[in-house]
Every structure is written in structure tokens, then in C-alpha cells.
C-alpha positions in Angstrom: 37.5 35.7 -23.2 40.8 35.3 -24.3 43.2 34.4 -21.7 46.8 33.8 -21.4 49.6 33.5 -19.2 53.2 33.3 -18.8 55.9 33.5 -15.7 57.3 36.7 -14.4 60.6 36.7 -13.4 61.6 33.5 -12.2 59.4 30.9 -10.7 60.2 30.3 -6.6 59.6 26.9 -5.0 59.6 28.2 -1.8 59.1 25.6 1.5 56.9 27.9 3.9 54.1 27.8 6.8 51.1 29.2 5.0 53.8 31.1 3.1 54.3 33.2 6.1 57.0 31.8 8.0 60.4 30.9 5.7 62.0 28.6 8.6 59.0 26.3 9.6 59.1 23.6 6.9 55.8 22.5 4.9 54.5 21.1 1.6 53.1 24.1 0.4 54.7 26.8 -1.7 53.6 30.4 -3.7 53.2 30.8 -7.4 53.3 33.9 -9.5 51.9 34.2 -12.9 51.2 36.8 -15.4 48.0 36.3 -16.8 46.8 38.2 -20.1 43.5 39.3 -21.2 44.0 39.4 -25.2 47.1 41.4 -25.1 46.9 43.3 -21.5 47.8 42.5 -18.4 43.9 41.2 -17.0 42.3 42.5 -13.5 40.0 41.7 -10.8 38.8 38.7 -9.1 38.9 35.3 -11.1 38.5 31.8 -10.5 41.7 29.2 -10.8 42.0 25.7 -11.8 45.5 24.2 -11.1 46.4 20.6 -11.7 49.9 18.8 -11.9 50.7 16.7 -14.5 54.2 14.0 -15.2 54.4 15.6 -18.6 54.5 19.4 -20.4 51.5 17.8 -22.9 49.3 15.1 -22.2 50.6 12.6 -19.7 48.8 11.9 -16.2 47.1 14.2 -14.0 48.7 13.6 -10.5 46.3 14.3 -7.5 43.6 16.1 -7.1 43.2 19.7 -8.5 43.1 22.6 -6.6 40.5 25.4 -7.2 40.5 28.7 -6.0 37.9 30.7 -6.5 38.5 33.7 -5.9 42.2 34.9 -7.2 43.2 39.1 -7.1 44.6 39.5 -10.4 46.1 43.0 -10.7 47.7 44.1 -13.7 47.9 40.5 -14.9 49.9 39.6 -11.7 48.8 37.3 -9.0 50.0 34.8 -6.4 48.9 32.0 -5.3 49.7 29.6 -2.8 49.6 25.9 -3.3 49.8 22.6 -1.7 50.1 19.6 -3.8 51.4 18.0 -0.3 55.3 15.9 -0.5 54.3 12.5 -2.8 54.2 14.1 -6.4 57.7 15.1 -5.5 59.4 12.5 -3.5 60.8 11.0 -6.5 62.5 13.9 -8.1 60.3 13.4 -11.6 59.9 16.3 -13.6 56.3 18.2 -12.3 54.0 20.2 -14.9 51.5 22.9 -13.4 48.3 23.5 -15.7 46.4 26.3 -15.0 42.8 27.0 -15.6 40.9 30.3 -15.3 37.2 31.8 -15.8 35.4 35.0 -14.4 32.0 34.4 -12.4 29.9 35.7 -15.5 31.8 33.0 -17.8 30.3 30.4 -19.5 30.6 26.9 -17.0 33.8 25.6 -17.4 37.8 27.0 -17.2 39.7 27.9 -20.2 43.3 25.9 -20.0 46.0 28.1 -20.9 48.8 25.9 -22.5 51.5 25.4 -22.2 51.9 24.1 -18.8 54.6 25.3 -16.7 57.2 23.8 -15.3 57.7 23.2 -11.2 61.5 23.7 -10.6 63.9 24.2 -7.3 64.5 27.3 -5.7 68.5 27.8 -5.1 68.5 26.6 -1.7 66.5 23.4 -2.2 69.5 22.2 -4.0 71.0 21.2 -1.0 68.2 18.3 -0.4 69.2 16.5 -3.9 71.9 14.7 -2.3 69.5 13.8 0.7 69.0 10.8 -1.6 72.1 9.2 -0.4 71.2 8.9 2.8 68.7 6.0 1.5 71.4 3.5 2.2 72.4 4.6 5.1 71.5 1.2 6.8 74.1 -0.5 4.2 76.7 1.7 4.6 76.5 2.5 8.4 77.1 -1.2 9.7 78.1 -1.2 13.4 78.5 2.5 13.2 76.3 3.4 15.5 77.6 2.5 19.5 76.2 3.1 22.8 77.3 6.5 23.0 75.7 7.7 20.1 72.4 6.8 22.2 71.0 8.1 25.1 67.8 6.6 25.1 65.5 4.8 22.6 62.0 4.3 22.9 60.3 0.3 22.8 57.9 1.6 20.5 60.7 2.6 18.0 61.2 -1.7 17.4 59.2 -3.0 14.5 61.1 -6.2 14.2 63.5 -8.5 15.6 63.4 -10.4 19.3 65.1 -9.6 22.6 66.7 -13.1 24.4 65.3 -13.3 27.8 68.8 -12.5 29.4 68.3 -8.6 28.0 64.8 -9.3 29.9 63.8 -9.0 33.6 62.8 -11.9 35.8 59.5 -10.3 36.0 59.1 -8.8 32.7 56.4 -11.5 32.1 53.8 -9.4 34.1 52.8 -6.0 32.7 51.0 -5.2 36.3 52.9 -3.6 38.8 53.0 -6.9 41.2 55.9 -8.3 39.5 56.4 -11.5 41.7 56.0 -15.0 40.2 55.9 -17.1 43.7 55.7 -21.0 42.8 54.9 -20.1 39.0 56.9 -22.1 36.3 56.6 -21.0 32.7 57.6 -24.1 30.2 58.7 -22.2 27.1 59.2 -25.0 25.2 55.3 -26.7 25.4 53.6 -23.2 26.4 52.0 -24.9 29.4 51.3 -23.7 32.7 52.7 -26.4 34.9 50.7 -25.5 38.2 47.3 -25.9 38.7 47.2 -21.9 39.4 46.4 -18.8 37.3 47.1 -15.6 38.5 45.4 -12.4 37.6 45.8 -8.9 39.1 44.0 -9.6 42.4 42.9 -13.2 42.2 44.5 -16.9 42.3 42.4 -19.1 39.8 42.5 -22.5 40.3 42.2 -24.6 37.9 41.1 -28.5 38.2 43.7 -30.7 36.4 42.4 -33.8 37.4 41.3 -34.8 34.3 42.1 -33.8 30.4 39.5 -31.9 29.0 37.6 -33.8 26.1 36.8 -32.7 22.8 34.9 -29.6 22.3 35.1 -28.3 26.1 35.7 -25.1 27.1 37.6 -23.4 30.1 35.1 -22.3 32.3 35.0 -20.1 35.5 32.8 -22.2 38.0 33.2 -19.5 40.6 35.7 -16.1 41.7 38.7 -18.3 41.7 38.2 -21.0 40.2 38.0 -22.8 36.5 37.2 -25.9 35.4 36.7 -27.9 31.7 33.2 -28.0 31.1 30.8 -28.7 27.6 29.3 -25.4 26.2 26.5 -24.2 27.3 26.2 -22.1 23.8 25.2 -23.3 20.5 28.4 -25.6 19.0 29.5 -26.2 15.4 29.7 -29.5 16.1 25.9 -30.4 17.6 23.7 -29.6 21.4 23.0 -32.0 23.9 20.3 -30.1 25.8 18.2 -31.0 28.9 15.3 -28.6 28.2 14.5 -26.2 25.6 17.4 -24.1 24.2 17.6 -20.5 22.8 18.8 -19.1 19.8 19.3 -15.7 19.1 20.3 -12.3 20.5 18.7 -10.4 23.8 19.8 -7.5 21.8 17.8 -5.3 19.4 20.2 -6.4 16.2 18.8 -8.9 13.4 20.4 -12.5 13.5 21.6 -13.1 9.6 22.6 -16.7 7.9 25.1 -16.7 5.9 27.3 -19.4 3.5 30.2 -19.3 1.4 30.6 -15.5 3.0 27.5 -14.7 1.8 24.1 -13.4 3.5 21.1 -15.9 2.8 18.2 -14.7 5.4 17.4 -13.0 8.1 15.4 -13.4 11.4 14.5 -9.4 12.8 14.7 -7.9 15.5 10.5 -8.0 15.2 10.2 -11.9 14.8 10.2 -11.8 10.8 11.8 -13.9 8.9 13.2 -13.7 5.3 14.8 -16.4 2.8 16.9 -14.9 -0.1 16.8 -11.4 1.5 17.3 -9.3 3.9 13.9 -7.3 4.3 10.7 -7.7 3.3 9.2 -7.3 -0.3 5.3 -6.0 0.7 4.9 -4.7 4.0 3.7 -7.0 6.2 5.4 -10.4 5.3 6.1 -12.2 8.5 7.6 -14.9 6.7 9.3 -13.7 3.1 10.9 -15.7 0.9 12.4 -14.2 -2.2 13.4 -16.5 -5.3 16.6 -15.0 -7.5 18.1 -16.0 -11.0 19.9 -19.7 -9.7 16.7 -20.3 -7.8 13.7 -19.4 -9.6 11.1 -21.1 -7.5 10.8 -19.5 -4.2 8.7 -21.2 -2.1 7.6 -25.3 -2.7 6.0 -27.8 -0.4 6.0 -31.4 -1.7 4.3 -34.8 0.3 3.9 -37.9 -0.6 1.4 -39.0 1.9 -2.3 -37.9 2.6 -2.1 -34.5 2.8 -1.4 -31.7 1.2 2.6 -30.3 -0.1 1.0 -26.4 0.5 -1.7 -25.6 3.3 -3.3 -22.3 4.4 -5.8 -21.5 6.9 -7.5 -18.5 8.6 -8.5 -20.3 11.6 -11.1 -17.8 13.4 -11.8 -14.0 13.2 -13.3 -11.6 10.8 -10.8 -10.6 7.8 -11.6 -10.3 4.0 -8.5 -12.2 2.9 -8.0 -15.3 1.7 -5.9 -18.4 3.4 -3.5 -18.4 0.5 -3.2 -15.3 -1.7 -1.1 -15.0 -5.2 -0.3 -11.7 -7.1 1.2 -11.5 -10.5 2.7 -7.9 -11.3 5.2 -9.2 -13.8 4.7 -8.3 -17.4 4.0 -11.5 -18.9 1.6 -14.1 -19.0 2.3 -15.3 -15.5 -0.5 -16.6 -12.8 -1.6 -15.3 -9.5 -2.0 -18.9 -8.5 -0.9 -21.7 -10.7 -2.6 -25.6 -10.5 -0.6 -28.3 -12.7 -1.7 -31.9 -12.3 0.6 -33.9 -13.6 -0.7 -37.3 -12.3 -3.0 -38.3 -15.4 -5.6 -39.1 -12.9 -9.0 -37.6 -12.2 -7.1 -34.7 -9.9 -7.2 -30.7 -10.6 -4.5 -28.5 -11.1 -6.8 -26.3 -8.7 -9.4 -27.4 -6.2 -11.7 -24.7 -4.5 -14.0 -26.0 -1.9 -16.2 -24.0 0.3 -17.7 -25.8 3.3 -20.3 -24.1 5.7 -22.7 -21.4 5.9 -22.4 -17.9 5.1 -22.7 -15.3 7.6 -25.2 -12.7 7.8 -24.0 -9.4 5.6 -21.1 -11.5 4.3 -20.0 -12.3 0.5 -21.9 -15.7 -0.9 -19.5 -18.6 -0.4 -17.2 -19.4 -3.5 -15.3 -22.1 -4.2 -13.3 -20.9 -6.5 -12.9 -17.0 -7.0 -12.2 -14.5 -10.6 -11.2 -10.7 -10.5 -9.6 -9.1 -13.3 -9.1 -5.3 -11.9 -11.1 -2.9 -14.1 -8.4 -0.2 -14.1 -6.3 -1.9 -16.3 -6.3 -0.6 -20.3 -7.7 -3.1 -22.4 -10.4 -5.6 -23.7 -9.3 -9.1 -22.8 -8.7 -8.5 -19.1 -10.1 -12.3 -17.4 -11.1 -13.2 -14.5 -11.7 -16.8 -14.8 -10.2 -18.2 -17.9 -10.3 -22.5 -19.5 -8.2 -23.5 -21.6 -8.9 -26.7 -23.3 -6.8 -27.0 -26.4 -5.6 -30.9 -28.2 -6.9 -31.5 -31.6 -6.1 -35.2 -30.8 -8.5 -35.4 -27.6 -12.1 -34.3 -26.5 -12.2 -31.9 -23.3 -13.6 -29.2 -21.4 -12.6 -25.7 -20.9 -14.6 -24.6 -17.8 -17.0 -27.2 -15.7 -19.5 -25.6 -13.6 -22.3 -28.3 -11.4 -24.7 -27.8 -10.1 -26.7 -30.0 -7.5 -26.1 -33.7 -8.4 -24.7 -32.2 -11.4 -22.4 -35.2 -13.4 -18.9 -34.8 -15.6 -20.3 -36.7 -18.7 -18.6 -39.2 -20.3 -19.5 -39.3 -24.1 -18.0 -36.6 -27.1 -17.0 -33.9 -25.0 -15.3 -30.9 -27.1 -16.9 -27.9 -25.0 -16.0 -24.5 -23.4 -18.0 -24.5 -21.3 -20.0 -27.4 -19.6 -22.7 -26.6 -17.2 -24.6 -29.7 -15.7 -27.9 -29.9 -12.6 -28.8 -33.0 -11.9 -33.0 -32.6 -13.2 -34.9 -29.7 -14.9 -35.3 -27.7 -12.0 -33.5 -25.4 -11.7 -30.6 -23.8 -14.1 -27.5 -25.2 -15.4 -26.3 -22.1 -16.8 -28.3 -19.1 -15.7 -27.3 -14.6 -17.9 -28.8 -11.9 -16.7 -28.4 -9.6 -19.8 -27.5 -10.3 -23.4 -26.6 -13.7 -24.3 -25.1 -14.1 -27.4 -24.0 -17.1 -29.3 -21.9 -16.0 -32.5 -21.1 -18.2 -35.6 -23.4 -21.1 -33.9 -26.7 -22.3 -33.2 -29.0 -22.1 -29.8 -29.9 -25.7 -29.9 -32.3 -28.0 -27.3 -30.4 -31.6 -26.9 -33.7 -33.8 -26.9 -33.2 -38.2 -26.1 -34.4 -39.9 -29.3 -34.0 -43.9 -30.4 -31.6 -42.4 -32.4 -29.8 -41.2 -29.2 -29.8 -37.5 -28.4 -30.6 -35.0 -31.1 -31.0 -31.3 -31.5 -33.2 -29.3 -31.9 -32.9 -25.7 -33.1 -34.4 -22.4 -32.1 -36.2 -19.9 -34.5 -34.0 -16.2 -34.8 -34.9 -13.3 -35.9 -34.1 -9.3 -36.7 -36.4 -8.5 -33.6 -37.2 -9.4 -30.2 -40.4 -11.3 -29.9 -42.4 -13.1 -27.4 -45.0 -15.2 -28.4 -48.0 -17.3 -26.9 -50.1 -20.2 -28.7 -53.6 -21.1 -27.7 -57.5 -22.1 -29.5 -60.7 -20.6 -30.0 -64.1 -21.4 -31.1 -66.2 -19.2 -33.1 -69.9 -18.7 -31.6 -72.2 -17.8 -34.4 -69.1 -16.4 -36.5 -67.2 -14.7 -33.7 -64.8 -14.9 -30.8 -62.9 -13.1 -28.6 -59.4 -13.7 -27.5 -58.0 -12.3 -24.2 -54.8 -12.5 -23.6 -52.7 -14.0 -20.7 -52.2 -11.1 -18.0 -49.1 -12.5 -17.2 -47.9 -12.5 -20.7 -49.3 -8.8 -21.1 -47.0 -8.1 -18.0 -43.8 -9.3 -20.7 -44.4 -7.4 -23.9 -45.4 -4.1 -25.2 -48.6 -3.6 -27.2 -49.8 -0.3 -28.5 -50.5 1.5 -32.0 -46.8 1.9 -32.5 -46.1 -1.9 -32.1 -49.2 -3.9 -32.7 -49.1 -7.7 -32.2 -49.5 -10.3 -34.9 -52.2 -12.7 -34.6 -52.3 -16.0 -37.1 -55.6 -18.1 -37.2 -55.5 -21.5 -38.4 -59.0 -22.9 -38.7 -59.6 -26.6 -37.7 -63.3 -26.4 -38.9 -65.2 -25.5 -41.9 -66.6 -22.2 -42.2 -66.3 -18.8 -44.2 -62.9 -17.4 -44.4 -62.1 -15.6 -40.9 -60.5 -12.0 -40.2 -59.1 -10.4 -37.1 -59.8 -7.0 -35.4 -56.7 -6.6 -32.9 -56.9 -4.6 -29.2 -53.7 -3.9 -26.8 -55.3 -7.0 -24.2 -57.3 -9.3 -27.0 -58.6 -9.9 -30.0 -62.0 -10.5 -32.1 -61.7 -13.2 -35.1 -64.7 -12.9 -36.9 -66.1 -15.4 -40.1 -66.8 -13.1 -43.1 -69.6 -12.9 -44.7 -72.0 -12.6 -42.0 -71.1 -16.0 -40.9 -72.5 -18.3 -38.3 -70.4 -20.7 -38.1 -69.2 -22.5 -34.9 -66.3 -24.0 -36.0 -62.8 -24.2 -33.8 -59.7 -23.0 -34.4 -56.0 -22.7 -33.2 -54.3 -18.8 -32.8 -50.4 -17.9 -32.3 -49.7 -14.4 -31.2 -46.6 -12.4 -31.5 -45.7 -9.0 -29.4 -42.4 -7.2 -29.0 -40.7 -8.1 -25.6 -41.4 -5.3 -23.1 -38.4 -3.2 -22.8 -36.9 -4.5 -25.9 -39.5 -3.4 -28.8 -37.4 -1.0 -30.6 -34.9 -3.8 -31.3 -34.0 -4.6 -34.6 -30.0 -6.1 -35.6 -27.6 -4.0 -33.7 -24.1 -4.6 -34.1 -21.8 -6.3 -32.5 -18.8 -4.8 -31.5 -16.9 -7.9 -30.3 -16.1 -8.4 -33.9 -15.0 -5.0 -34.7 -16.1 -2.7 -37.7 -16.2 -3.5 -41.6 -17.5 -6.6 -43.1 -17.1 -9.7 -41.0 -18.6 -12.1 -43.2 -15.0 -13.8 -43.8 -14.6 -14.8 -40.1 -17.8 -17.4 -40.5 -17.2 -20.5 -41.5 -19.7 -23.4 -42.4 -21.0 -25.7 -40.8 -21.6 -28.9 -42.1 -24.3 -30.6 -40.6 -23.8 -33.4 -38.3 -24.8 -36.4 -38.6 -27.8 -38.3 -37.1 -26.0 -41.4 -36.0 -23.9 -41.5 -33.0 -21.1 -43.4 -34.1 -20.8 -41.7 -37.7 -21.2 -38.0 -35.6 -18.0 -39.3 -33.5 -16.3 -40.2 -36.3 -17.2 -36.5 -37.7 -16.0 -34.5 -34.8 -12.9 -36.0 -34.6 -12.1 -35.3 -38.5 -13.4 -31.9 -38.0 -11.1 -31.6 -35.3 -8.1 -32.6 -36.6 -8.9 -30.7 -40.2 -9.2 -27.8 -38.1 -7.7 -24.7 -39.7 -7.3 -21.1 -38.2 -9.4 -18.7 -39.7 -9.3 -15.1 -40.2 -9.2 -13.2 -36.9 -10.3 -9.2 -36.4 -7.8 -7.3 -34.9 -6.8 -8.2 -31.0 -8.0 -11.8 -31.3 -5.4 -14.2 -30.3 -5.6 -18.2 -30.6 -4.3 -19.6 -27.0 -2.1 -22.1 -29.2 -0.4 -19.6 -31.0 0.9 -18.6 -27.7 4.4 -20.0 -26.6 3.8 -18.9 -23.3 0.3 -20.6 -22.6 1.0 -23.3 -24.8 3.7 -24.8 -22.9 2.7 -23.7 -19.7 1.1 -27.0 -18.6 4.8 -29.0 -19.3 4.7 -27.3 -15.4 8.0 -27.4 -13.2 9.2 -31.1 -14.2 
């Protein structure tokens, strides 16, 4: 729309009661405008904007606006009444009204119709203009006013200045209506009471003045008229001397805060909780919470120098699924639930788990030291338990796991993982499911003279199990059944037939075999008779597993991965050359080629410096 607007007639500043009454002074006064739509006079309901302003064009809005929303406009004339209120004119600046208008069904927002117009006096506000005079009245008026321009003046009207007691009464010192002051002596000059007596209302108070009161003591009633000096019995600034146990706190339902340098530290509740570097808990349930912040990172530390620990937690008795000492990470880093740092170069761990006792019946096995990565979370290097053993100038172990009478061992340690049982046994390491070993061998560690060497398993593209045994041909045949309980381990049938190999230890015509699903028949060609011995090794596919043949990977990713294998040079026989070998290998070291999301742990600002700890 295109509005406009303009005066009509002459502009009234008219002082008025809800512009009803023209005797009965206020703040407010009418305004009539002519407002235009294009080049007529508009009509109807609108909504108006109007705000004052120090200047005709830009300048400062003064106040808030005022808003009307629903203004008769008929034949582009309407009134309004406004109140600004007496502060934007107090002064006597000049005072600019801008006016803003829209219909319902406009767009959001008013249009501004320029220019602004100017506030000016109606003819018989001219009169007030010289009111300014009367500002120094004070000055001018010196002794002017005498008693018999006043006939009364109220106390309350005194903001300053003090009466001498002669314009007082003799008993203007009590505000009560006994107005008697009967062997009372106020000293003005020391503000003492020199009597031993205090009078209120209804009561004489005395008060014992035998002795001067000490300091810190307190006046203190001892009884319905009577006061003596006495030591607090509340909690002092300057220290408690207390004959039993004391109380601190409120009989109140309000929280106690701390607080320093005028700000809040803590808070004990009104439910017994108490919180350190805030005022409310952080995860429901805290009974004691404390919160660390920018100047004090660490939140919570215990330290000790004698036998025992600087941190202990303990679930003394019941039933309950949590642990003595929990720790959550939900930061977005590569922070720790629970972080071990031993810093003493001793034989101590950063973290000890220790389990003592026996399970209960339908309970969880008893762990010593506990791994959960949550499954929900996006991604394929989510840990639950992870070593880190990283110093190319050092040998080490990344995770140590014994078993009964199980030892650390002292010799060239560069390993993971270490897993040690004090005899044969039982298992040092035990997988159920696939066990893979990439870019490395699957060696047995056998004691030689030569110290212990390894030796290395066969591999190959399928899954084979495989038992050795002899036989002895009777008149140029034998059969060969097999062990039922390695029958019970592999699959035989026409579709994977086992492989039977016949060395002869004898002499005798050459030998073939005629293979079953439970045994098999070596017999001497020929029409032999021989009776001559021999030694057989059988091959069958591993029961559940004969259809095996490769299958890829998919640690390593898809494409050729031949460039992330490196050789291996052998190593050597002798102990002292071999320890001479792994340390050059380790300090030759070189990263190699890494598929995509692999990540060395040294490359890692984060975890690489981790273990400087809090120094």
C-alpha cells in the first residue's frame, strides 16, 4: 500500500484525563493526522506505530513505542491519544513523532511515513515556559519564607539537616508512649549507657557490668530481664571451643552454600548431598559431586605417602551390579574411563585389578580387571581392553595375561601380547573361533643347546586334520581303521575323500590304496605276498570346515594388499647375535603402508604423550 500522511489543521498538545477531562492534569495528550492511501483520504481500521525521536531524521528513539492496533481512520482522519509520560519533555528539547501504519492483511511489518512531525505547545501551555525560573527558587528565596507562611510541616518532609536537642523534648528519646526516663543517663559524647539498666517497653534488663566483656563475646539474654557477656554459642569467624559435638547447618529446608571472593563454590542440600564446583548434581544420583572447570582441570585427587592407597572404593555388603569405583568418558577425544599412570619406575601398574574370593552362584565369573566397548557405537576400532607398548629404544609388553604360577620373563621381550601358565597343562592363551596371525608365522618355541628355537607350522589353502600311524601287510594286504575319535573331527565322504600316503619300511612290490569313509585297504601289486611293514599319514577336511578354501580377509580391506607385507629376515640361531638383531630391527623400523582406517598409536599426539601423566 501506499500510505501517507500529513497534519490537519493545527496540531494540539492538549494536557487531559484520558482526553476527557480538560482541567485534571496528565501526561497524555490527542493527535490528529491525515493519512492518505495513494492520493485519497484512506478508511477503516488500521494498525499504528508511533515513536518519538530528538531529531526530524535519524537521531535517537526516546522511550518505548506505542502501538495501537486498531485506529478508525475515516476519510483519512483519525485521532489518537498518546502518552509518552513527562521525561521526554521535561527539558524543553525539540520532540519528533514518527508514525507507522499497516492493515491486518499487510505484509509483517509497518510502513514509516516520513517525515516525522513535529510535537509543539498548544497556546495555553505557554504559560509553563517560564515555570523554569522557579528552579532557583531556593537561591533567590533566602529567609523569605517566615513562620507565617507555615501552618504546619510534616517530619517526613526533612531529608537533611539536624535538629539541636533544645528544639527536642526531654523524652523525645523514646518512640513508646511511656516517655519517662527515671534514673537513665544518656552520655552523648561516648554513646554509653552509664547504668547497669536497659529499658524496653514493659521490661527493666539488667545488665551485669562487673566485668568488661572479652574479645569475641556477645550480649546475651540469660533470662526475662536480664543480660550478661557471654562466648557464642554459634559458629565464630575466629574458631569453637566446644564441649561436645557441635552442629552446622540449617533446621530449615534451604541448602547451605560456600562461597569466597563473593563467589559460590559448593553446596551441601537440603537432602544430605554435597557438591564441589557446583551447585547441583551432574548425573542423578551423586551424593557427593565434584565438578572440575577451566582453572581447575582435575576434579577430584587423593594423594598418600604412606601404606595405603591416595583413592579407595568399596561396596562393603549387598547385592548390586556396580563396581566400587566407576569412570565414564563421554567427551569427544581420546580420553579414559579410568586412567593408571605409574610414574615411580618401579615394578608398580598404572592399574591393578585384583579379585579375591569366590563367586556366587548365578553371578558373573570374577574379573580382575574388566573391558566393554558399547556395541552401539559406529565404527570398527571400538576397544575394550587396549596395550600400548610403544619405545623403539626398549623391549616391552603390550598386554600380560598369567595364568597359574604364570611368570613375567625376563629375556628379549618386544610382544603384544604375552600369555604365560606355569606347565603344559592347561592353556596360556585359549580362541574360540578364528585365530588369525597376519604378516607372521604360527611358531612352537622349543629349549635347544642352542637356547630356545622355533619351530614353524605347515599352512595351507584348506582346513585339514590329519593323523599318522603303521601297518603291516599280511600276505600283501592290510587294513586301516581309523581313530573313532578322529572320525568324530573331520568329514569323509565321496565329495571330500581323504588322502592316504604309504611309506614302505620293507621290501615288497609296489603298494596301492582302496580308500572307505572309516578305513582303508593298502594292498602289494602284483598279487603280492609280502609281509613287509610300513608307516601311513592320513589327511581329511576338518568337520564343519570342509568347504574351506582362502577366504578373504576383510581386516585389510579390498584391492591388492601385497604392499602392506614386509619381509622378514630370518633370525638368527644364536642368542646373543638374535638380540643384537631385534634391537637393529627395532630401531630401523619404518612405517609401512597402512589400508584405510589404520592408525599407528605413535602417530597420535594424544596417546603419545599421554603417559607424561599429571606431573
Amino acid at each position: 500500500m501506499n500510505y501517507s500522511a500529513r497534519l490537519a489543521g493545527t496540531f494540539f498538545l492538549v494536557v487531559l484525563l484520558g482526553a476527557v477531562s480538560a482541567f485534571a492534569q496528565t501526561t497524555a495528550f490527542t493527535y490528529q493526522g491525515l493519512l492518505l492511501d495513494g492520493i485519497s483520504g484512506a478508511g477503516g481500521t488500521y494498525q499504528m506505530q508511533f515513536g518519538l525521536f530528538d531529531s526530524v531524521a535519524g537521531g535517537t528513539q526516546i522511550g518505548a513505542p506505542i502501538v495501537d492496533n486498531a485506529v478508525t481512520v475515516a476519510n483519512g482522519v483519525f485521532t489518537v491519544t498518546l502518552d509518552f509520560g513527562s521525561s521526554p519533555f521535561a527539558a524543553g528539547a525539540n520532540r519528533f513523532l514518527e508514525i507507522g501504519v499497516r492493515k491486518a492483511a499487510d505484509p509483517p511489518g509497518f510502513t514509516i511515513l516520513v517525515p516525522r512531525q513535529p510535537l509543539t505547545g498548544s497556546p495555553y501551555s505557554i504559560r509553563t515556559i517560564s515555570a523554569a525560573s522557579a528552579d532557583s527558587l531556593s537561591a533567590a528565596c533566602l529567609l523569605c519564607v517566615t513562620d507565617v507562611n507555615i501552618g504546619s510541616l510534616d517530619a517526613a518532609k526533612l531529608s537533611s539537616g539536624i535538629l539541636p536537642d533544645a528544639r527536642l523534648s526531654s523524652n523525645a528519646v523514646l518512640l513508646a508512649a511511656n516517655q519517662t526516663l527515671t534514673n537513665k543517663t544518656i552520655d552523648s559524647p561516648t554513646n554509653t549507657v552509664a547504668a547497669d539498666k536497659l529499658r524496653t517497653a514493659t521490661t527493666t534488663v539488667s545488665v551485669n557490668a562487673a566485668a568488661a566483656p572479652t574479645s569475641g563475646q556477645v550480649l546475651t539474654a540469660t533470662g526475662p530481664t536480664a543480660a550478661s557477656w557471654q562466648n557464642p554459642s554459634g559458629w565464630t569467624i575466629g574458631g569453637n571451643s566446644l564441649s561436645g559435638t557441635g552442629l552446622f547447618g540449617t533446621t530449615s529446608s534451604n541448602h547451605v552454600d560456600f562461597m569466597t571472593n563473593g563467589n559460590v563454590r559448593g553446596r551441601m542440600t537440603n537432602l544430605g548431598e554435597f557438591y564441589w564446583g557446583a551447585t547441583n548434581t551432574a548425573v542423578a544420583g551423586d551424593l557427593f559431586g565434584v565438578v572440575g572447570n577451566a582453572t581447575f582441570p582435575w576434579a577430584v585427587n587423593g594423594y598418600s605417602s604412606f601404606n595405603g592407597g591416595g583413592v579407595y572404593g568399596e561396596v562393603p555388603s549387598g547385592t548390586t551390579n556396580f563396581s566400587a569405583i566407576e569412570g565414564a568418558y563421554r567427551g569427544t577425544g581420546n580420553g579414559s574411563g579410568i586412567y593408571g599412570n605409574n610414574q615411580s619406575g618401579g615394578t608398580g601398574a598404572g592399574v591393578t585389578g585384583t579379585y579375591i574370593g569366590n563367586p556366587l552362584a548365578g553371578t558373573t565369573s570374577p574379573t580382575g580387571v574388566y573391558g566393554f566397548s558399547n556395541p552401539t557405537v559406529t565404527g570398527n576400532q571400538r576397544v575394550g581392553v587396549l596395550g600400548d607398548y610403544n619405545d623403539s629404544a626398549h623391549f616391552g609388553i603390550g598386554v600380560v595375561g598369567l595364568a597359574l604360577g604364570g611368570v613375567l620373563p625376563g629375556g628379549n621381550l618386544d610382544i603384544g601380547v604375552l600369555g604365560w601358565r606355569t606347565n603344559n597343562a592347561n592353556y596360556s592363551g585359549y580362541f574360540n573361533g578364528n585365530h588369525v596371525i597376519a604378516n607372521g608365522t604360527k611358531s612352537a618355541s622349543v629349549g635347544t643347546s642352542q637356547g630356545n628355537q622355533l619351530l614353524y607350522a605347515v599352512e595351507s589353502p584348506e582346513v585339514w586334520f590329519e593323523d599318522l600311524g603303521t601297518g603291516k601287510l599280511v600276505n600283501g594286504q592290510a587294513e586301516i581303521k581309523l581313530d573313532e575319535l578322529f572320525l568324530e573331527t573331520v568329514l569323509i565322504d565321496d565329495e571330500h575323500p581323504m588322502h592316504v600316503f604309504i611309506q614302505m619300511e620293507d621290501e615288497s612290490e609296489d603298494v596301492f590304496v582302496k580308500k572307505g569313509t572309516t578305513s582303508f585297504v593298502v594292498k602289494e601289486r602284483n598279487n603280492g605276498r609280502s609281509n613287509a611293514a610300513f608307516s601311513y599319514r592320513v589327511m581329511a577336511r576338518r568337520l564343519n570346515f570342509q568347504d574351506h578354501r582362502f577366504g578373504s580377509d576383510p581386516v585389510w580391506g579390498p584391492g591388492d594388499t601385497r604392499p602392506y607385507s614386509q619381509y622378514a629376515p630370518p633370525p638368527p640361531i644364536d642368542y646373543e647375535a638374535n638380540l643384537k638383531f631385534q634391537l637393529d630391527q627395532k630401531r630401523s623400523w619404518k612405517p609401512t603402508p597402512l589400508p584405510a582406517g589404520f592408525r599407528y598409536f605413535s602417530n597420535n599426539p594424544v596417546i603419545a604423550t599421554r603417559n607424561l601423566g599429571r606431573q
